[in-house]
C-alpha positions as CSV (number, residue, x, y, z in Angstrom):
1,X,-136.8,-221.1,148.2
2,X,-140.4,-221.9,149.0
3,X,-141.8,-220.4,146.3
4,X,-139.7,-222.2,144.1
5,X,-140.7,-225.5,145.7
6,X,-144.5,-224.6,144.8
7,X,-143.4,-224.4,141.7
8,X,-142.0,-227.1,141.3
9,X,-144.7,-229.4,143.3
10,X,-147.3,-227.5,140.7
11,X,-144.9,-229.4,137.4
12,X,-144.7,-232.6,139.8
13,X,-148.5,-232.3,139.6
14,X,-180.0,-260.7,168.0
15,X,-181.4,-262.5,172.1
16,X,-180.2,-266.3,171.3
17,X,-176.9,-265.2,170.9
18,X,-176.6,-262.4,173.5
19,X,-177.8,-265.6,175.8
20,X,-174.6,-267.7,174.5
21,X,-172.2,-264.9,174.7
22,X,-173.6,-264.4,178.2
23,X,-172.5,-268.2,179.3
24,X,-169.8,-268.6,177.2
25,X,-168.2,-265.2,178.9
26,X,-169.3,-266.5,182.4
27,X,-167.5,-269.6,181.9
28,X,-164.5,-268.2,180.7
29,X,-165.0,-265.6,184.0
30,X,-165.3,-269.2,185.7
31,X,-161.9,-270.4,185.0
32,X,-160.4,-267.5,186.0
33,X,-161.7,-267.7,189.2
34,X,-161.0,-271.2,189.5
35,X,-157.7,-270.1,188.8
36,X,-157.5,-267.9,191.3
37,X,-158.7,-270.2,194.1
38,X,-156.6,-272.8,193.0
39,X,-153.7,-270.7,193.7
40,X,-155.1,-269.4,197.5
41,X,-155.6,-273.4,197.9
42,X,-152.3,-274.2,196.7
43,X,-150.9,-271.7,199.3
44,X,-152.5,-273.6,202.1
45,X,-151.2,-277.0,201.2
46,X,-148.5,-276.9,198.6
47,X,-148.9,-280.5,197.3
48,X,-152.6,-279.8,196.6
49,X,-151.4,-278.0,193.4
50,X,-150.5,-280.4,191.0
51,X,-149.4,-278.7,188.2
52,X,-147.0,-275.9,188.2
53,X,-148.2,-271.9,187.9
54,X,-148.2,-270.8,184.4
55,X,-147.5,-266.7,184.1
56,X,-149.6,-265.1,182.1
57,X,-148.4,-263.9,178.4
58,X,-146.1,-260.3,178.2
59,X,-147.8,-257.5,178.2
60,X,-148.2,-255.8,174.6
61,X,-146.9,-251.9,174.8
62,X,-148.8,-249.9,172.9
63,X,-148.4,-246.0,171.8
64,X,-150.6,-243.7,174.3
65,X,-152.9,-241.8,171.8
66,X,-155.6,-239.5,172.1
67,X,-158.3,-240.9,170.0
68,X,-158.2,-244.2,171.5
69,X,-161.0,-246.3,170.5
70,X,-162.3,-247.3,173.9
71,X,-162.9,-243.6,174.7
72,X,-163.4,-242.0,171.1
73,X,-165.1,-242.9,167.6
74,X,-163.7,-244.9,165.0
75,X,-162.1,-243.1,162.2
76,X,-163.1,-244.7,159.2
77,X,-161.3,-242.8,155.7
78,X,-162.5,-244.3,152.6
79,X,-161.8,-243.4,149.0
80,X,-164.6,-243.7,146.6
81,X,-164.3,-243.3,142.3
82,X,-165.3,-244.4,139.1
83,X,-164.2,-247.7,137.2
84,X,-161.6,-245.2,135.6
85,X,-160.6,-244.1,138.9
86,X,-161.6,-240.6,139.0
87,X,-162.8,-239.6,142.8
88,X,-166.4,-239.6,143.5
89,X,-167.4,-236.2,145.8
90,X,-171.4,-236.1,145.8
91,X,-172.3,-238.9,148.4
92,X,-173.3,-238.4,151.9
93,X,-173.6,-240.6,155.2
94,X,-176.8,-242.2,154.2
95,X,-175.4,-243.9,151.1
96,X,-172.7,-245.6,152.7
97,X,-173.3,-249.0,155.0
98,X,-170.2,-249.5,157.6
99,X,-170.3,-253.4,159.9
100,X,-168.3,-253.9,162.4
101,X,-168.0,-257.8,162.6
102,X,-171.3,-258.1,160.9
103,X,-172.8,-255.6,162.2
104,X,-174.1,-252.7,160.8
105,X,-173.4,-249.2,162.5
106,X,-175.0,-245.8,162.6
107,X,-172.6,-243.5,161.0
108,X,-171.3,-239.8,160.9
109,X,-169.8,-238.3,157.9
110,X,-167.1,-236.2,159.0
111,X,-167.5,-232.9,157.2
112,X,-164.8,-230.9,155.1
113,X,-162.1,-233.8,156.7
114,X,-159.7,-232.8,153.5
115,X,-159.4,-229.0,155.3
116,X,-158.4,-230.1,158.6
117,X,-154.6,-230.0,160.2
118,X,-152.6,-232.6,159.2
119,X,-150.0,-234.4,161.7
120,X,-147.6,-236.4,158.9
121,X,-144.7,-238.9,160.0
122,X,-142.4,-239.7,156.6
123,X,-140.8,-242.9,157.3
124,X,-137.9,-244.0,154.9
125,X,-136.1,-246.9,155.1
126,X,-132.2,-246.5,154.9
127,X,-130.9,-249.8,155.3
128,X,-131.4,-253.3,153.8
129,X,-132.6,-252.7,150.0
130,X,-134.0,-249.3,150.7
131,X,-129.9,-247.9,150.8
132,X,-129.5,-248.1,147.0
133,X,-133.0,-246.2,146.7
134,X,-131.8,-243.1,148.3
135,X,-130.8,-241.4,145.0
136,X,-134.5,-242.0,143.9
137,X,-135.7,-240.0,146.8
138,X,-133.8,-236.1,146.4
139,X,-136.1,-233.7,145.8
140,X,-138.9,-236.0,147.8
141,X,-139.4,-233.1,150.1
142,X,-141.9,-231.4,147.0
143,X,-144.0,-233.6,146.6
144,X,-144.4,-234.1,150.3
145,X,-145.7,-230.3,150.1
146,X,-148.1,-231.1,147.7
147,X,-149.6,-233.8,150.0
148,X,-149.7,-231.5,152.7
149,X,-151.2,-228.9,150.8
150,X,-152.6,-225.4,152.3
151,X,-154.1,-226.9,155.8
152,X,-152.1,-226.7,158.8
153,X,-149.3,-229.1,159.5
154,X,-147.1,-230.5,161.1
155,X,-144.6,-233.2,159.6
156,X,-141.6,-235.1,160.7
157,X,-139.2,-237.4,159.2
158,X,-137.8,-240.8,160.5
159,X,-135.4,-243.1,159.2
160,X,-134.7,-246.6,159.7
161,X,-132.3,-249.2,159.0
162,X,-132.2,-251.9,162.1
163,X,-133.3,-249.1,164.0
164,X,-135.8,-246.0,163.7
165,X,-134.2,-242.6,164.0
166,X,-135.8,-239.6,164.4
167,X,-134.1,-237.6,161.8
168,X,-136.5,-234.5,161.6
169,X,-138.9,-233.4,164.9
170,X,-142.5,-232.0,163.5
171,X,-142.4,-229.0,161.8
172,X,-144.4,-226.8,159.9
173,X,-141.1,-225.8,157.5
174,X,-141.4,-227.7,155.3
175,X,-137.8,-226.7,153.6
176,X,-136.3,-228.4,156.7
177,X,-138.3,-231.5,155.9
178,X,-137.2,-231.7,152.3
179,X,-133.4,-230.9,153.7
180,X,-133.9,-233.9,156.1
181,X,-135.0,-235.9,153.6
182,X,-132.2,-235.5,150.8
183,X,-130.0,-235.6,153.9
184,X,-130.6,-239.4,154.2
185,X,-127.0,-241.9,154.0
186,X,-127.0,-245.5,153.6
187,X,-127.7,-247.4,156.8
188,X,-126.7,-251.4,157.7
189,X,-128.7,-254.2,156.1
190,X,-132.1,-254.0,158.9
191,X,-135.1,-253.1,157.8
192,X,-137.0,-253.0,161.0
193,X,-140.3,-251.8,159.4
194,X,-142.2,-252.7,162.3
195,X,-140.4,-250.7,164.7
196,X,-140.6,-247.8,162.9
197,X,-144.2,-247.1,162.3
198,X,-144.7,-248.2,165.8
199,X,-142.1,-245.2,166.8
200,X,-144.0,-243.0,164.1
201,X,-147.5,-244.1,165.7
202,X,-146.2,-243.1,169.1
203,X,-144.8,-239.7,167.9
204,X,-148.4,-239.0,165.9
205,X,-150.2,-239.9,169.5
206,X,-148.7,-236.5,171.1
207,X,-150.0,-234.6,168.5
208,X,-153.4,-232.6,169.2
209,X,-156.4,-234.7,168.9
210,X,-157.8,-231.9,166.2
211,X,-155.0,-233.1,163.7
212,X,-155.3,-235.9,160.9
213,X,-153.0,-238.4,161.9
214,X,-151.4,-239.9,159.0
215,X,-148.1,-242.2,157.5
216,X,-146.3,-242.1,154.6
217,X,-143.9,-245.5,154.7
218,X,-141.6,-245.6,151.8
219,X,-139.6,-249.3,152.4
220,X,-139.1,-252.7,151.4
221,X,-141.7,-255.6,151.8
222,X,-140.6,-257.7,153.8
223,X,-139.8,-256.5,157.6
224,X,-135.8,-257.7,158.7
225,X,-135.2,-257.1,162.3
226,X,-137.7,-255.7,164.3
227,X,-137.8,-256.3,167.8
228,X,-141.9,-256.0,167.4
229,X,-143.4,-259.5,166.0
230,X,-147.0,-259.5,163.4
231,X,-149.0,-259.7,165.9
232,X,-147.2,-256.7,167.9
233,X,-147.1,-254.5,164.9
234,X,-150.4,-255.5,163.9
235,X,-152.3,-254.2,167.4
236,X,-150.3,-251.0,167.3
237,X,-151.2,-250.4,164.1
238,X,-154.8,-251.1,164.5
239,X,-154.9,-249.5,167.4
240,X,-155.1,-246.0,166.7
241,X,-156.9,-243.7,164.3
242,X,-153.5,-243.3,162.1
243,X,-153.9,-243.7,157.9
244,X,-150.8,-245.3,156.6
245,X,-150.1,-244.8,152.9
246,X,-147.2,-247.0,151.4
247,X,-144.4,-247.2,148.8
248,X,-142.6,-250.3,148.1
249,X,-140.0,-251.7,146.4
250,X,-138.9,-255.3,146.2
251,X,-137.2,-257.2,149.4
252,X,-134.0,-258.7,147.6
253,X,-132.7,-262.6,148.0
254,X,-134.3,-266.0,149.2
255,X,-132.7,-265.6,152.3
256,X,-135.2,-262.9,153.2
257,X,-138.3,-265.3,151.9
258,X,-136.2,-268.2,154.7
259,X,-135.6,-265.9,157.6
260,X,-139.5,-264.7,157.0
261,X,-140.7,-267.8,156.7
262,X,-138.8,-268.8,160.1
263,X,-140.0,-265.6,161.8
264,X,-143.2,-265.4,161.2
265,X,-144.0,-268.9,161.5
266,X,-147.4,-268.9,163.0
267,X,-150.0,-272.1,162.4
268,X,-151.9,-271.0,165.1
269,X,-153.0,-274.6,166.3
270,X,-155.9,-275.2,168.9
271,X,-154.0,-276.5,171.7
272,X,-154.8,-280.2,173.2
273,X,-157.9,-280.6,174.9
274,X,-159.6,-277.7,173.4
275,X,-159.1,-273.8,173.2
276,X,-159.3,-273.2,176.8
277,X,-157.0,-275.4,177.6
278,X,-154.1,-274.4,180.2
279,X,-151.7,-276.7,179.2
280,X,-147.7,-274.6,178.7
281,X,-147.5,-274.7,174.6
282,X,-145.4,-276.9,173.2
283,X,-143.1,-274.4,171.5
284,X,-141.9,-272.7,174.9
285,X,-143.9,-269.5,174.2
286,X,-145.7,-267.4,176.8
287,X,-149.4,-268.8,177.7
288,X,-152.4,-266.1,176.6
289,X,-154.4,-265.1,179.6
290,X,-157.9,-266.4,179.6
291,X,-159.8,-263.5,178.3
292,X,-157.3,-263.9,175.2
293,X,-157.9,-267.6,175.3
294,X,-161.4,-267.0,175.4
295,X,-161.8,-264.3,172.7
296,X,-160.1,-266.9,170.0
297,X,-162.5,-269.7,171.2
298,X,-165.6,-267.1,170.5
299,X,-163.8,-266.5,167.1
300,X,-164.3,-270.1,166.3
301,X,-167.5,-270.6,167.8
302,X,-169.2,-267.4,167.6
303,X,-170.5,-266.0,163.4
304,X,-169.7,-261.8,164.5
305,X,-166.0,-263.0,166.6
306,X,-165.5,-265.3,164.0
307,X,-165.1,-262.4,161.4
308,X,-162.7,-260.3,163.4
309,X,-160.8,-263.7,163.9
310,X,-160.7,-264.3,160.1
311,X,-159.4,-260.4,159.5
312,X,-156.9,-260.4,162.1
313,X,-155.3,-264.0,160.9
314,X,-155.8,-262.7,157.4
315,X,-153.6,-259.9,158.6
316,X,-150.7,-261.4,159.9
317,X,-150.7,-264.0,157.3
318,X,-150.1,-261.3,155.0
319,X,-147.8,-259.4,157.3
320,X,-145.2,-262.2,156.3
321,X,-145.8,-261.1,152.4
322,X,-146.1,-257.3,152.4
323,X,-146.2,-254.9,155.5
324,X,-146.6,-251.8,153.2
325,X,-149.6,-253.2,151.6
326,X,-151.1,-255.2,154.2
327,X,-150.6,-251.8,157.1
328,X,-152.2,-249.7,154.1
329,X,-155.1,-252.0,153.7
330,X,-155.7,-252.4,157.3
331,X,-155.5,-248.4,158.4
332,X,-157.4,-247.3,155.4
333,X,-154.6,-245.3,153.4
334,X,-153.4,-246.8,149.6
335,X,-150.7,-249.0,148.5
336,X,-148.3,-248.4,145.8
337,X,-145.4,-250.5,144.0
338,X,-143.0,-247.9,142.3
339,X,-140.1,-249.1,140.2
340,X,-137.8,-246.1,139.7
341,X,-138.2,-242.3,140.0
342,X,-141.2,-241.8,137.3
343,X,-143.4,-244.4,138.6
344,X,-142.2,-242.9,142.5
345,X,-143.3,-239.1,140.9
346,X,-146.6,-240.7,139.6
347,X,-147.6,-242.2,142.9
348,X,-146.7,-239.7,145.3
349,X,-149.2,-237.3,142.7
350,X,-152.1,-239.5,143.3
351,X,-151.5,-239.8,146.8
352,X,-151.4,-236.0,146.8
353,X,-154.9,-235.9,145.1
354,X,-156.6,-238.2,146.8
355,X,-156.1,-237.6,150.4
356,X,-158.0,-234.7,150.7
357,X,-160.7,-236.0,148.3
358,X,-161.1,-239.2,150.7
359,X,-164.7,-239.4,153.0
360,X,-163.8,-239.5,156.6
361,X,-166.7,-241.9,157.8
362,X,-166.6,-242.4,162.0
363,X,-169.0,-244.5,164.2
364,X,-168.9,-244.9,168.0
365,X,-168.3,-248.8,169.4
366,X,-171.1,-250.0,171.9
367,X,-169.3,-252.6,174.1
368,X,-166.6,-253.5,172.2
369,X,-164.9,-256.7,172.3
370,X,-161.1,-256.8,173.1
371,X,-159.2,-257.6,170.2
372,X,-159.6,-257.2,166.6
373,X,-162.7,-255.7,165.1
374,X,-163.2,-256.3,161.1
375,X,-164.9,-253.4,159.4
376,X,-166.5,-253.4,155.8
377,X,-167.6,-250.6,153.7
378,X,-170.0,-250.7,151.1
379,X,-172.3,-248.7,148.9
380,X,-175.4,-250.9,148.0
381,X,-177.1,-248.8,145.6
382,X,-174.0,-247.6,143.5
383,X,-172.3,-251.2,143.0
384,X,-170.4,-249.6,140.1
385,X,-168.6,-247.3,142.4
386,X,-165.4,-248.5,143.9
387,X,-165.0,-248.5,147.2
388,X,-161.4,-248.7,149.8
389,X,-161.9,-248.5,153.0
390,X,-160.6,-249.2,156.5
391,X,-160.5,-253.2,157.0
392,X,-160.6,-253.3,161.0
393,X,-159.3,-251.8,164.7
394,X,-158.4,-253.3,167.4
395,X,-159.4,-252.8,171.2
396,X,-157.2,-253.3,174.1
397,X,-158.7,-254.9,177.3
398,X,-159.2,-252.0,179.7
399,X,-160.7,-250.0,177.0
400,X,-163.0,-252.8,176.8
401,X,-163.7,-253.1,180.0
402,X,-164.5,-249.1,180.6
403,X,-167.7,-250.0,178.1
């Protein structure tokens, strides 16, 4: 049996502004701790305080991994090739130029990345629209074999309707993947993309740190159900050294376009009296603590923030359009639109060919913000070359703090 699947996969073939930063931080240090004795104040004469206490926003859960940023280099994949799309193999660290928020970084090429074990979640979606694609997926578990290819591997299958189910634990059979795979029923009308790749990230963070961590999402567009919101998905996403590559087919209806549009409603107002403000928000929602508070004023006051701020709004603006494309873009992996089997064969073949063939570019973060980080990847002396790399990562606040 696997010999006949190889067959078959082989036919399927600068000092002013560290000076600012300084005093803007302290202030926003300042209000904390005018916070703080507010509250010992108010507990010695209660009608001293005259506003009431505000609790701080929910804490974000986030997959433990073992190449967290704060502790470990930035993983940075990027796929180079020719106007006609051909991969480009001959270029080393020194042609490439990598910012983070504006700033340039001294970089490692990763050598032979292509070679090294692979850790691969498949995540299909069941429900929603993705139940009368099913059919298009028997005999998926091929191609997956020719993505893996000879290295090491371990891959694992999940399924998701308005819930994620793990429907095959890592393996390196890859027969029992393809079984799981054409094993797939209809589920009920959720597509809770979000929730799924944030189960798939978590399952990819217990894997060995030596492995390639990497996402293959075949779903819908549009995410319908999640208990994660953008920004949620967005930070788990960002948050780990995990390539996503997606396949998508068309969300169905207005009535998804509505209930997105009511979901993922976010204008993202400056509050009254400025962005540090600690008036409750209007709509009811949970106030940001003030080193959140103070990270989106330095993205609006600050050039290097203000990139990372543009990216990550950017983001989740498109988040509301496409999370297959916009998760791709973000993690560094490729996007695809497929429209039946063929086009689904075809895709699946280039993803095949050009993971290995992709540059695994990392760089080290010196005292990292919190929050989002925008990276850009270019090659300045072979602007005919084009270039698809990792857009940005985000840091959590302790791992900022351990800097």
């Amino acid at each position: 049996m696997p010999g006949w699947r190889r067959m078959a996969g082989k036919l399927w073939a600068p000092t002013a502004l560290g000076i600012f930063l300084g005093i803007f931080f302290a202030a926003a240090a300042g209000v904390a701790a005018g916070a703080a004795a507010g509250a010992q104040a108010a507990q010695a004469n209660p009608a001293a305080l005259q506003t009431p206490n505000i609790p701080a926003g929910p804490t974000v859960q986030n997959p433990t991994t073992e190449l967290r940023v704060g502790s470990q280099l930035v993983l940075v994949p990027t796929l180079v090739a020719t106007k006609r799309g051909r991969p480009v193999f001959t270029l080393t660290a020194a042609d490439f130029t990598v910012t983070d928020d504006g700033v340039p970084q001294k970089l490692r090429l990763e050598p032979d990345a292509g070679s090294t074990p692979l850790a691969l979640v498949v995540v299909v979606e069941t429900g929603g629209a993705g139940a009368a694609q099913l059919e298009n997926y028997r005999g998926l578990g091929l191609l997956v074999e020719n993505i893996v290819g000879a290295v090491p591997h371990r891959v694992a299958v999940v399924g998701f309707d308005s819930k994620p189910k793990l429907m095959q634990s890592f393996t390196g059979n890859l027969d029992e993947v393809g079984d799981a795979l054409d094993a797939l029923r209809p589920g009920d009308k959720g597509a809770a993309i979000f929730d799924a790749l944030g189960m798939a990230i978590t399952m990819l963070g217990k894997q060995p740190p030596s492995y390639r961590r990497q996402i293959l999402l075949l779903s819908e567009t549009r995410d319908q159900g999640s208990e994660r919101d953008v920004e949620q998905a967005l930070q788990t996403i960002s948050d780990t050294n995990t390539t996503i590559y997606s396949l998508a087919f068309p969300s169905i209806g207005s009535t998804v376009r509505h209930q997105a549009l009511k979901i993922y409603r976010d204008p993202d107002p400056e509050p009254p009296g400025g962005c540090m403000s600690r008036k409750p928000n209007a709509d009811g929602s949970p106030q940001k603590s003030v080193a959140a508070q103070a990270y989106d004023c330095a993205g609006v006051l600050l050039p290097p923030l203000r990139l990372a701020k543009i990216l990550e709004t950017a983001a989740r603006n498109e988040m509301r359009q496409n999370v297959p494309r916009t998760v791709a873009e973000v993690s560094g992996g490729e996007y695809f639109e497929f429209k039946n089997v063929r086009s689904l064969q075809r895709d699946l073949i280039a993803i095949s060919n050009h993971m290995p063939n992709r540059y695994l570019l990392s760089f080290q973060p010196q005292s990292p913000h919190a929050g989002m980080h925008a990276i850009t990847v270019k090659l300045p002396d072979y602007p005919q070359l084009k270039v698809a790399g990792r857009r940005g990562y985000w840091v959590d606040a302790e791992d900022s703090s351990r800097q």
